[in-house]
N, CA and C atoms as a LAMMPS dump frame, in Angstrom:
ITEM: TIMESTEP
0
ITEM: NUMBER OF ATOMS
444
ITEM: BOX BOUNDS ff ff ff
-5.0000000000000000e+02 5.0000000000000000e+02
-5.0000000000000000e+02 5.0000000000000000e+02
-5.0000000000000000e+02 5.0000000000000000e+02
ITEM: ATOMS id mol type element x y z
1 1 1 N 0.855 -1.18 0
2 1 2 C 0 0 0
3 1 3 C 0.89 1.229 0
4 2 1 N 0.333 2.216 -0.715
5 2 2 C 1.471 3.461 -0.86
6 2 3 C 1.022 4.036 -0.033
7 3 1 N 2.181 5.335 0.186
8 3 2 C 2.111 6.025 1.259
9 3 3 C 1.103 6.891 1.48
10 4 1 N 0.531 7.054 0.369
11 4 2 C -0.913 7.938 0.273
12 4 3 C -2.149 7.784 0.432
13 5 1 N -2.015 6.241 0.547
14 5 2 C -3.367 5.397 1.128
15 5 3 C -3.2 5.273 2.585
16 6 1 N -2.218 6.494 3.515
17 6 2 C -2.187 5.762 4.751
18 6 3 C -2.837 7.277 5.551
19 7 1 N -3.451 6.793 6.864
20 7 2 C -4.109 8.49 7.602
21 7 3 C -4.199 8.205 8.808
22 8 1 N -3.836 9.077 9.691
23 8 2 C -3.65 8.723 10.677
24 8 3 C -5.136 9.649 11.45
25 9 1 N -5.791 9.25 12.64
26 9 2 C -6.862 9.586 12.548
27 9 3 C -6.945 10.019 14.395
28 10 1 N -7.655 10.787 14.827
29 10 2 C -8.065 10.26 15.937
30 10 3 C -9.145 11.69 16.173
31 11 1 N -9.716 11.583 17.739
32 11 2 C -10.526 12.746 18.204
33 11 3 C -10.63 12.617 20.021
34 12 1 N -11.371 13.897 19.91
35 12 2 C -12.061 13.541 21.599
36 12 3 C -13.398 12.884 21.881
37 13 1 N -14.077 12.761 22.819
38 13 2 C -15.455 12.206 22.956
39 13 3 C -16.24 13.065 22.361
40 14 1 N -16.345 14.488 21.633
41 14 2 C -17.164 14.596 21.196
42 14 3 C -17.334 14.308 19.537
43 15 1 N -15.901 14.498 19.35
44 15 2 C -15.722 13.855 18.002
45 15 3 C -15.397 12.333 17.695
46 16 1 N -15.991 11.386 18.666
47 16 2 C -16.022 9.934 18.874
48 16 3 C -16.813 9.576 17.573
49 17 1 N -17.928 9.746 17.441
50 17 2 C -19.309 9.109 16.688
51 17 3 C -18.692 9.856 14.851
52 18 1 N -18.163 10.659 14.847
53 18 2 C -17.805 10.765 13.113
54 18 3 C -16.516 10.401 13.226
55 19 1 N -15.874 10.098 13.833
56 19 2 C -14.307 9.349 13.625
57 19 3 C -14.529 7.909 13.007
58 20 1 N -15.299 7.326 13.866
59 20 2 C -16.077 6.477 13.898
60 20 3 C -16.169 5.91 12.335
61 21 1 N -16.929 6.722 12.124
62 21 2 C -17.789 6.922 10.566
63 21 3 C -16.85 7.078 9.241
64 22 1 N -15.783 7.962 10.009
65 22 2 C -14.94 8.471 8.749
66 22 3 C -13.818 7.562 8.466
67 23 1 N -13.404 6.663 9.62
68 23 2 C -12.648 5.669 9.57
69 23 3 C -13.466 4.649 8.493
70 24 1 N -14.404 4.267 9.101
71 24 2 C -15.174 3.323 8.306
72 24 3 C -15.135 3.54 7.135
73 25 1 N -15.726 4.976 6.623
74 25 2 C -15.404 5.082 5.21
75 25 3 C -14.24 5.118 3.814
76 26 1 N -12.938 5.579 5.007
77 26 2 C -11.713 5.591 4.496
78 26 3 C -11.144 4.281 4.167
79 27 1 N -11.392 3.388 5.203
80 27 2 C -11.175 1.81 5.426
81 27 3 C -11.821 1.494 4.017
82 28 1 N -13.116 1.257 3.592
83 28 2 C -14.021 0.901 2.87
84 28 3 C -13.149 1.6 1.246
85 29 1 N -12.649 2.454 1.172
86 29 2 C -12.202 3.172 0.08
87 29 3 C -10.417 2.438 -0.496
88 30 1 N -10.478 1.886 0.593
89 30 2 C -8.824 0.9 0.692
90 30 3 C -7.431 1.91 1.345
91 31 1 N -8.101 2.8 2.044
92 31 2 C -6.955 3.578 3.175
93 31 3 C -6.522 2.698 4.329
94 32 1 N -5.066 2.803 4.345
95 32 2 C -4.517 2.101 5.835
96 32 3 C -4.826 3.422 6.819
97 33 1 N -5.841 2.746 7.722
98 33 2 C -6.172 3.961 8.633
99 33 3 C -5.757 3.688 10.141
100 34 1 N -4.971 4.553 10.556
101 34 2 C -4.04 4.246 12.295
102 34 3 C -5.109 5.349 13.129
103 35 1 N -5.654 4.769 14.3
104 35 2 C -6.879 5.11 14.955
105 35 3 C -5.885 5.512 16.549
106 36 1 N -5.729 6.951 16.776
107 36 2 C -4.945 7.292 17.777
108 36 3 C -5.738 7.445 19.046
109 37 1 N -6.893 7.217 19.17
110 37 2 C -8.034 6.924 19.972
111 37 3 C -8.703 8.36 19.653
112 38 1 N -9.99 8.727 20.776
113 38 2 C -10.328 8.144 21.924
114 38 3 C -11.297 6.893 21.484
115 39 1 N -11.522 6.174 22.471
116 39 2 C -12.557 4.652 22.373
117 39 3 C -13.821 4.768 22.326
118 40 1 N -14.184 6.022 22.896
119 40 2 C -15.602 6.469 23.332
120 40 3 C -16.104 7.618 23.308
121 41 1 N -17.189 7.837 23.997
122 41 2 C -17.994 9.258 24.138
123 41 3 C -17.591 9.386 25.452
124 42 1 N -16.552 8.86 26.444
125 42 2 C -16.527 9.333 27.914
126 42 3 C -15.669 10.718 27.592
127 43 1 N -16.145 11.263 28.261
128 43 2 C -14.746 12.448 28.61
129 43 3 C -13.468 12.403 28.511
130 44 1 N -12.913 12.953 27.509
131 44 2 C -11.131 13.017 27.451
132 44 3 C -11.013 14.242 27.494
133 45 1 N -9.666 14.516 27.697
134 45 2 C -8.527 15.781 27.158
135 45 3 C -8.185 15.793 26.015
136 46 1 N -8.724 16.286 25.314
137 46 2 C -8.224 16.222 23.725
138 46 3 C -6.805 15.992 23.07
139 47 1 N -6.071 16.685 24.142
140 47 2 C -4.276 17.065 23.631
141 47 3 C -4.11 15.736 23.436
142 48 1 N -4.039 14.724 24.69
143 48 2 C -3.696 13.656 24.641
144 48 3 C -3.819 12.805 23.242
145 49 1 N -5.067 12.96 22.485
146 49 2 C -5.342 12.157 21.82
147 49 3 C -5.183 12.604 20.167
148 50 1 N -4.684 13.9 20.494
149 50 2 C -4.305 15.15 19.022
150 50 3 C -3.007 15.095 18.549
151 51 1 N -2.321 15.079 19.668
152 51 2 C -1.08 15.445 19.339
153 51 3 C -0.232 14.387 18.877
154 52 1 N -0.767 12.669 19.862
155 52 2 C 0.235 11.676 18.803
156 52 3 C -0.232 11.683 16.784
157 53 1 N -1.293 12.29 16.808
158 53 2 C -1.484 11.965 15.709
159 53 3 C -0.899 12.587 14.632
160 54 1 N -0.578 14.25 15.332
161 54 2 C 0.348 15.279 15.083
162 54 3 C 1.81 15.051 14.433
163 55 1 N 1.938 14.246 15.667
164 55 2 C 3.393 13.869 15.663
165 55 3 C 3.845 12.891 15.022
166 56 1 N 2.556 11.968 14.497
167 56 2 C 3.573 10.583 13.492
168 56 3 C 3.157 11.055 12.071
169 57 1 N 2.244 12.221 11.664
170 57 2 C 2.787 12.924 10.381
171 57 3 C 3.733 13.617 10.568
172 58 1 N 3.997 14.868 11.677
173 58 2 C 5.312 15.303 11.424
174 58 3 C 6.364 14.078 11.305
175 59 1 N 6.456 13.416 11.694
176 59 2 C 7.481 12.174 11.729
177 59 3 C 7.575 11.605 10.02
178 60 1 N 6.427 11.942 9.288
179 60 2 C 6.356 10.786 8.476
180 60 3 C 5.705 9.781 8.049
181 61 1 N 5.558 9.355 9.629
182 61 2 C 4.82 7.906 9.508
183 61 3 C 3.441 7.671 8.348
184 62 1 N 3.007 8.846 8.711
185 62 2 C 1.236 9.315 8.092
186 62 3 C 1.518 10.802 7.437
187 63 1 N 1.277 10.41 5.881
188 63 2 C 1.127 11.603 5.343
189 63 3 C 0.039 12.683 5.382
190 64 1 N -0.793 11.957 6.194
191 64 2 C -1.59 13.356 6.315
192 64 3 C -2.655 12.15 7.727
193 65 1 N -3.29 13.365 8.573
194 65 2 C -4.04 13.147 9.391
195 65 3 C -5.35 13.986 9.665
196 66 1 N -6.463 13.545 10.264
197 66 2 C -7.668 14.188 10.54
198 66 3 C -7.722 13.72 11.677
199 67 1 N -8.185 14.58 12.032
200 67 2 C -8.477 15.142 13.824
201 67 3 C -10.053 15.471 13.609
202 68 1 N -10.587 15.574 14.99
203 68 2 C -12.39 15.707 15.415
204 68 3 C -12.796 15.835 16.711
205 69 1 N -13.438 16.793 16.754
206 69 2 C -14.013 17.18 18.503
207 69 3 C -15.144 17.759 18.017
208 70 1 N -15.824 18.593 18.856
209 70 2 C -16.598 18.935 19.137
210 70 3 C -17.269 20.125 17.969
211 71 1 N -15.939 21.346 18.413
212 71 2 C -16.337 22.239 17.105
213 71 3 C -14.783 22.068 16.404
214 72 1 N -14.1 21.488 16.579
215 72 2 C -12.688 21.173 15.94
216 72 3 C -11.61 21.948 16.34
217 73 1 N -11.991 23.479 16.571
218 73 2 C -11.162 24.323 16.903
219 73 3 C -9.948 23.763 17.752
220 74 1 N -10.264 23.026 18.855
221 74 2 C -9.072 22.841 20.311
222 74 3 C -7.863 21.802 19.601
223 75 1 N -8.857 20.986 18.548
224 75 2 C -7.777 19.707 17.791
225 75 3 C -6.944 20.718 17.16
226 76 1 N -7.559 22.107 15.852
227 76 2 C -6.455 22.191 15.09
228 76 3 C -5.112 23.187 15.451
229 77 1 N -5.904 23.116 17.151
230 77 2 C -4.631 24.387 17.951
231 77 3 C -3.552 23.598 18.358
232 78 1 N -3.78 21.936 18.508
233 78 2 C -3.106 21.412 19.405
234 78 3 C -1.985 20.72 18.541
235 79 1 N -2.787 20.517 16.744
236 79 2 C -2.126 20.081 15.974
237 79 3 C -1.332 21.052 15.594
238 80 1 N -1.633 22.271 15.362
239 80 2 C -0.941 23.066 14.752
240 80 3 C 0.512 23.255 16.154
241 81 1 N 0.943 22.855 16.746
242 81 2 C 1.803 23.247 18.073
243 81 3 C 2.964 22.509 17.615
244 82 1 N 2.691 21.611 16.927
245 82 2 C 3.886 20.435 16.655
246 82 3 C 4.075 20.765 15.063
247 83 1 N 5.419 21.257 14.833
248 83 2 C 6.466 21.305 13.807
249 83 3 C 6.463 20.21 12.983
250 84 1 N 5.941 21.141 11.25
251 84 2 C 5.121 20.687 10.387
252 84 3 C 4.717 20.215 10.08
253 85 1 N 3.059 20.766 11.165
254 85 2 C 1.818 20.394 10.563
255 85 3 C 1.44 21.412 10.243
256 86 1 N 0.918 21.627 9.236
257 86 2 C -0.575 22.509 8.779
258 86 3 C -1.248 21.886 9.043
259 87 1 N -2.389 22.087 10.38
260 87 2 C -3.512 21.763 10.387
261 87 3 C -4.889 22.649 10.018
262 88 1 N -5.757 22.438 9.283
263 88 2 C -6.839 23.351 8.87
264 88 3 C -8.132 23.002 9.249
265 89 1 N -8.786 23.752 10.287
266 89 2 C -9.945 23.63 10.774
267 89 3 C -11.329 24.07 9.31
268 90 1 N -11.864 23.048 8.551
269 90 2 C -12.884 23.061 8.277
270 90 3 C -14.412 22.665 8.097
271 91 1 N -14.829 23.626 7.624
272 91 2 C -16.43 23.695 7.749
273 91 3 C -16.842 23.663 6.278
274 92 1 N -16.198 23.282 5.199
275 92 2 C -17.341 23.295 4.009
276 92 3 C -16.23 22.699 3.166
277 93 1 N -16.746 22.043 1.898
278 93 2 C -15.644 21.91 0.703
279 93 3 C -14.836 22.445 0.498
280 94 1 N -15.663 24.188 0.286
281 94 2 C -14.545 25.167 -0.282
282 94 3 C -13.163 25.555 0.719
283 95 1 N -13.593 25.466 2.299
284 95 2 C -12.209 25.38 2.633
285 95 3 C -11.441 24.576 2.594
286 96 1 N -11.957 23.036 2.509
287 96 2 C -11.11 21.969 2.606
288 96 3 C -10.261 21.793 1.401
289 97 1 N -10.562 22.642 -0.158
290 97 2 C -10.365 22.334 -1.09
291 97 3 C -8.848 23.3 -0.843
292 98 1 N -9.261 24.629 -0.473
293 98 2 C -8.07 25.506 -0.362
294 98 3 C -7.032 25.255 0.62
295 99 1 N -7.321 24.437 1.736
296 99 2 C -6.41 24.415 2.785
297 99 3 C -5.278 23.536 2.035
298 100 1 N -5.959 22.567 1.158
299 100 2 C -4.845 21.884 0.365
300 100 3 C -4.068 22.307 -0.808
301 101 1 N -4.931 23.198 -1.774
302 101 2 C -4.757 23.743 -2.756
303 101 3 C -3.562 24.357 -2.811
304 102 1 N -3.84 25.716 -1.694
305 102 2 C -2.837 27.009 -1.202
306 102 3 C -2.354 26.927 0.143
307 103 1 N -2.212 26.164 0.813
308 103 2 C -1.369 25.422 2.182
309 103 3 C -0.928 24.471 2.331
310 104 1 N -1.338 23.519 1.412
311 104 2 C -0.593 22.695 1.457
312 104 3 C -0.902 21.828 3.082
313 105 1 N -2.108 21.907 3.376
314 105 2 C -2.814 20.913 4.684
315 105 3 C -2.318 20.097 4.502
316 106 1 N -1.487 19.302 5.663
317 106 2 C -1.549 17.646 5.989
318 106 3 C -2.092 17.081 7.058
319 107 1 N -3.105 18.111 7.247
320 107 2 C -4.184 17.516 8.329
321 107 3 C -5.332 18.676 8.594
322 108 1 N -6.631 17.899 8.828
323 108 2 C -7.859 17.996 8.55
324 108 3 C -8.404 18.675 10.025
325 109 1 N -8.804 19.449 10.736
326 109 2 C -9.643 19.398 11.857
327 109 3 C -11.213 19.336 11.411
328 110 1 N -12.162 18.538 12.442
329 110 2 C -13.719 18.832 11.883
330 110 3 C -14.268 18.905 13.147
331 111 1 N -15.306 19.57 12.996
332 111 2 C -16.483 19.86 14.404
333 111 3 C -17.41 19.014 13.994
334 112 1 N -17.935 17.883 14.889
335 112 2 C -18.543 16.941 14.635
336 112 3 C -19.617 17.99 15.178
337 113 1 N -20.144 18.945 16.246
338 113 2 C -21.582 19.266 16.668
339 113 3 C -21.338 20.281 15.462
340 114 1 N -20.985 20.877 14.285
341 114 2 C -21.257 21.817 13.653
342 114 3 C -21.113 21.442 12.099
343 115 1 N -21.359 20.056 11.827
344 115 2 C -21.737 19.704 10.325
345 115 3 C -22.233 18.623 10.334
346 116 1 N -23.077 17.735 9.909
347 116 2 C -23.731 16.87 9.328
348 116 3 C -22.656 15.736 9.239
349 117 1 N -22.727 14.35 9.099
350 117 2 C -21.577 13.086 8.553
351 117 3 C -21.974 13.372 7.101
352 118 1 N -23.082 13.664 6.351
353 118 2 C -22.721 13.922 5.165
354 118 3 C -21.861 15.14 4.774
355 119 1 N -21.863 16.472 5.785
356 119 2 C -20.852 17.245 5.314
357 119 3 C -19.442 16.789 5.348
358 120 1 N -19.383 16.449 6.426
359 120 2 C -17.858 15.902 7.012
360 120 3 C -17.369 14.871 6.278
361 121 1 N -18.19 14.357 5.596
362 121 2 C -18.029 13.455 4.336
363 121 3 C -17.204 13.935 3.045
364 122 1 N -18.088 14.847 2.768
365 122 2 C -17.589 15.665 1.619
366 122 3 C -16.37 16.595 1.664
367 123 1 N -16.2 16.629 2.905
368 123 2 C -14.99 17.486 3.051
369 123 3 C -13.771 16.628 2.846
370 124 1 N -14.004 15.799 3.679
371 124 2 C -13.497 14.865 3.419
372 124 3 C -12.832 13.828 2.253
373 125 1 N -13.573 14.211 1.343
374 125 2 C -13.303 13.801 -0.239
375 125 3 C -12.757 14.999 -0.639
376 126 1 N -13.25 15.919 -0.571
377 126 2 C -12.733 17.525 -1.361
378 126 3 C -11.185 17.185 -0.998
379 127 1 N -10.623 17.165 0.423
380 127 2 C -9.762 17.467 0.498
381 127 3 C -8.378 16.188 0.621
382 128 1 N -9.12 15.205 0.12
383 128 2 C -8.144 14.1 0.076
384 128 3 C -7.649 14.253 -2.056
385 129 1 N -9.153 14.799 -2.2
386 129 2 C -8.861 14.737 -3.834
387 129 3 C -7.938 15.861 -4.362
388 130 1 N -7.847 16.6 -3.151
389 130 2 C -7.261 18.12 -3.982
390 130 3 C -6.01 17.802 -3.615
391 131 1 N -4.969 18.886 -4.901
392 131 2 C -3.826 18.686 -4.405
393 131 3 C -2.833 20.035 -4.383
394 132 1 N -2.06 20.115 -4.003
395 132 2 C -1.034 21.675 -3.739
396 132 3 C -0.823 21.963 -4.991
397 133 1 N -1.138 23.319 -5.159
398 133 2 C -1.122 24.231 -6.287
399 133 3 C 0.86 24.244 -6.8
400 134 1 N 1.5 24.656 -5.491
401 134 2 C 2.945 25.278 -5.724
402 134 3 C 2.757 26.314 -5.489
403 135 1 N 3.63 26.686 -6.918
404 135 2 C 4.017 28.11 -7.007
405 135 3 C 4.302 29.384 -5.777
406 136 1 N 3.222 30.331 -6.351
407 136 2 C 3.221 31.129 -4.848
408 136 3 C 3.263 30.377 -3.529
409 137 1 N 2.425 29.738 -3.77
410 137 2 C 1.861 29.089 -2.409
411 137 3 C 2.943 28.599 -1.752
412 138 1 N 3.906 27.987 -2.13
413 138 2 C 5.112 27.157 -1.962
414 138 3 C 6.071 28.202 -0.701
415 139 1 N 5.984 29.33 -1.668
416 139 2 C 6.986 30.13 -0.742
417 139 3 C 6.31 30.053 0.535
418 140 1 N 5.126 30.856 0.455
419 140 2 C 4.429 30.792 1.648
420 140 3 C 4.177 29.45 2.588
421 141 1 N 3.96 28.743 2.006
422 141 2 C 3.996 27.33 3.055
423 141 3 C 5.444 27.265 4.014
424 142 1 N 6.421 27.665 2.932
425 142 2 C 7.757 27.456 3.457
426 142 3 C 7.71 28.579 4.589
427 143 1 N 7.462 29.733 4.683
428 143 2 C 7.381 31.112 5.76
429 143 3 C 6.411 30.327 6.908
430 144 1 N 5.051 29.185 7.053
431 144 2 C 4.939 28.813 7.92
432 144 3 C 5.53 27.809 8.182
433 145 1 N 6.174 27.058 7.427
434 145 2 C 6.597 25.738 8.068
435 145 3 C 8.354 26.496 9.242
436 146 1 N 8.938 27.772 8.645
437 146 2 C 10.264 28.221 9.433
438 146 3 C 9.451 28.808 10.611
439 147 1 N 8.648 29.185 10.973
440 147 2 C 7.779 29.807 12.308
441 147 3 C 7.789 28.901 13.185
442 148 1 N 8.25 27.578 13.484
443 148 2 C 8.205 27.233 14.258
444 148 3 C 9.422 26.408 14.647
């Protein structure tokens, strides 16, 4: 399996029930999918369960990862902390399309209480299908990836 069929995945309890879902679907599509927890809807700390996932794309391991909580926001602060990731918190196609397009995203945040599994779906496709423009963009990716 190539390296592009691989994603590393995880969330908190509120983003339990579309991790869930999105695994399933990625699985079903022939993605090697690495599940960094949480197990459930009990109460976690999010960091805990954000940041390994953070860290084995920065590593490599996983070329790209999606993260999920609640409204997504706390995942893509926690991802974004660890040295290069672009993580991009979205809410519709059109950002998911650009975070990859012109940033060059290698990881996804989603708010499971603030879209639908069919949105989070589609974003989900938008932004696995899209791919980095370059050019301009390039420089600029490079100005965030030295910020940290």
């Amino acid at each position: 399996m190539t390296g592009k069929r691989k994603i590393a995945i995880g969330s908190d309890h509120a983003g339990f029930r579309y991790k869930e879902q999105i695994k399933a679907y990625l699985m079903a599509q022939g993605y090697q999918v690495h599940d960094f927890g949480t197990d459930s809807t009990a109460s976690v700390d999010y960091p805990l369960y954000i940041r390994p996932v953070a860290q084995a794309v920065s590593r490599g391991e996983y070329p790209l990862g999606i993260v999920l909580g609640g409204s997504g926001n706390g995942e893509a602060m926690v991802a974004n902390k660890v040295k290069g990731i672009r993580c991009a918190l979205c809410w519709d196609a059109y950002t998911a399309r650009m975070a990859k397009e012109h940033n060059n995203a290698n990881m996804l945040s989603l708010g499971e209480r603030t879209l639908s599994i069919a949105q989070a779906l589609e974003i989900v496709d938008t932004w696995l299908q899209a791919e980095f423009e370059g050019g301009r963009h390039a420089r600029r990716v490079a100005l965030i990836d030295a910020m940290l």
